[in-house]
Backbone bond lengths (Angstrom), bond angles and torsions (degrees), N, CA, C in turn:
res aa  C-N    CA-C-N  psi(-1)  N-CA   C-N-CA  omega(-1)  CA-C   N-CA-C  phi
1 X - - - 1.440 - - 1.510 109.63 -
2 X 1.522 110.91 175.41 1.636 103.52 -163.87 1.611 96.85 -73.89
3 X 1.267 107.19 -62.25 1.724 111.94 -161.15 1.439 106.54 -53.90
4 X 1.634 125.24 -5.39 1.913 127.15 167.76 1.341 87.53 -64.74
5 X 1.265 123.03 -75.38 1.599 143.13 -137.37 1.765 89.14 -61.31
6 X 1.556 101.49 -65.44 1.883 93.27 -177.39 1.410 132.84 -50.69
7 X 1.508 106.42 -36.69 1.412 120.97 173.47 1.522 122.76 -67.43
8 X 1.140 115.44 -34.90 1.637 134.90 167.63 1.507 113.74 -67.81
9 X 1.277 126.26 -54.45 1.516 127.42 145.19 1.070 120.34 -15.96
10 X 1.943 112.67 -58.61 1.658 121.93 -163.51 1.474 109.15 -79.31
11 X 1.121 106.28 -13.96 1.282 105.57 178.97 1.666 123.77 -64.17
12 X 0.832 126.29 -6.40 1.157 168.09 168.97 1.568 155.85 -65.34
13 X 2.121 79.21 -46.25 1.217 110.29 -169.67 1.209 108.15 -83.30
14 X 1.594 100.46 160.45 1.682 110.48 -156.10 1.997 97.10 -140.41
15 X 0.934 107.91 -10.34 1.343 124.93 -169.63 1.612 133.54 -121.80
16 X 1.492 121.59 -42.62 0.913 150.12 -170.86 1.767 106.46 -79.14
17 X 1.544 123.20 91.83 1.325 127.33 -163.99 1.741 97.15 -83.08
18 X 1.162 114.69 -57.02 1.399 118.05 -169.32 1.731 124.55 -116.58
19 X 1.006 116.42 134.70 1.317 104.96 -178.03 1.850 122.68 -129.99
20 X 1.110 119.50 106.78 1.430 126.93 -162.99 1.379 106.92 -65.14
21 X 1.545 148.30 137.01 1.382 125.06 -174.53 2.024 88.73 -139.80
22 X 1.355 112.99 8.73 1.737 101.64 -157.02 1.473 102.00 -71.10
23 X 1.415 111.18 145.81 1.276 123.15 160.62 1.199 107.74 77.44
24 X 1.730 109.04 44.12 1.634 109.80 -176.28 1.476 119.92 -109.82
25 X 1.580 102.30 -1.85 1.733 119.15 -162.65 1.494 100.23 58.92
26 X 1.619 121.56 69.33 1.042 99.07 -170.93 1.952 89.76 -99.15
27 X 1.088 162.63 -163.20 1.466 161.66 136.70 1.707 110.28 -127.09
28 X 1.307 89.48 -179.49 1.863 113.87 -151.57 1.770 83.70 -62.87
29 X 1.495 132.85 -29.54 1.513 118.28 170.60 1.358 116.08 -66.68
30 X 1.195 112.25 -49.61 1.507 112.92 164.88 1.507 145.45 -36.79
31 X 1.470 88.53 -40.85 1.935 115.17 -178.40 1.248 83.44 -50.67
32 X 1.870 75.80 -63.21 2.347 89.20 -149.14 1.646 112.31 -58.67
33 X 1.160 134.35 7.53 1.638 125.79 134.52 1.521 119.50 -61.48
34 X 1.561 118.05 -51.02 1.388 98.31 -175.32 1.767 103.56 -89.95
35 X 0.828 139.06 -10.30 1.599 127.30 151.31 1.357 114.38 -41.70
36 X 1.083 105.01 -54.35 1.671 108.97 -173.08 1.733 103.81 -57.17
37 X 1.216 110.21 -52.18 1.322 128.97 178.49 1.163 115.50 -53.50
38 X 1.498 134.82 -45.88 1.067 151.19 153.42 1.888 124.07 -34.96
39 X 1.507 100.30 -20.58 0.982 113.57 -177.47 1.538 128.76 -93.70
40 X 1.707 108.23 -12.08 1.643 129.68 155.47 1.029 105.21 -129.23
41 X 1.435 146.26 10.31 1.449 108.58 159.07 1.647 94.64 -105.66
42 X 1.315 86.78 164.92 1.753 100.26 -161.50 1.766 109.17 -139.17
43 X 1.895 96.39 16.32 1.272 87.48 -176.78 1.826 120.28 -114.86
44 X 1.347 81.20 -13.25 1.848 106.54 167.69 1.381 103.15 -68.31
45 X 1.142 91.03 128.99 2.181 100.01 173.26 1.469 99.62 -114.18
46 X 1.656 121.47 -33.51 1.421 98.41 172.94 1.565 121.30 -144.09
47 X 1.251 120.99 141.74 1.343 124.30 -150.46 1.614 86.82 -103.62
48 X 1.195 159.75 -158.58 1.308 173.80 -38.37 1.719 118.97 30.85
49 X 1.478 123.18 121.14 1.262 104.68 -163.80 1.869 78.42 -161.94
50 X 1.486 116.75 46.22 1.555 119.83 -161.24 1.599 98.34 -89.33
51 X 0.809 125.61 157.35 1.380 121.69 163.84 1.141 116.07 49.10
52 X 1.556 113.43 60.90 1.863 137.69 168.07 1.644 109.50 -117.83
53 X 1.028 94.46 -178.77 1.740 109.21 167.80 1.356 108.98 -88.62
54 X 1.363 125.35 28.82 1.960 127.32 175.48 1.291 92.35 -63.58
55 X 1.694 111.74 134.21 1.555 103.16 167.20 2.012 81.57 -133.97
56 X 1.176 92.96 -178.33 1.240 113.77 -141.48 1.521 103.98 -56.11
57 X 1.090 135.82 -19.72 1.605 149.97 144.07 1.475 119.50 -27.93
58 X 0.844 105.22 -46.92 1.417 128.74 -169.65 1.435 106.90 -92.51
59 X 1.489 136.06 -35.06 1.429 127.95 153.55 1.054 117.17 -47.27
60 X 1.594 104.01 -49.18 1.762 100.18 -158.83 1.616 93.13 -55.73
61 X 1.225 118.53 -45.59 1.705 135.09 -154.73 1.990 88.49 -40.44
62 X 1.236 105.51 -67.01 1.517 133.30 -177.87 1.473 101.83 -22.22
63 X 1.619 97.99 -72.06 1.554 116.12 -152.35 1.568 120.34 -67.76
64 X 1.737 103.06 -21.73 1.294 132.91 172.71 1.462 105.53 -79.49
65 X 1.056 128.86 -20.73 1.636 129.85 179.99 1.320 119.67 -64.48
């Protein structure tokens, strides 16, 4: 799925400060790629992911990142 492929990329990333994701249908499978992701890259300061299908699974995923 897309948000595997992007999040797996970011993992990575060395460059990429911010990343806009609103209004992507992204859901609680989706998050939990960039959560995970969120969890070694260290160069993103801000994620945007407003106005998806995140249901409450998928925060926690976030907030734990």
């Amino acid at each position: 799925d897309g948000a595997a492929q992007i999040a797996e990329a970011l993992k990575v990333n060395t460059t990429l400060t911010v990343l806009l994701l609103g209004d992507n249908a992204i859901g609680d499978v989706g998050v939990k790629h960039f959560a995970d992701m969120l969890k070694v890259n260290r160069t993103l300061t801000k994620l945007a992911v407003d106005n998806n299908q995140i249901g409450e699974n998928g925060v926690v995923d976030i907030a734990e990142a």
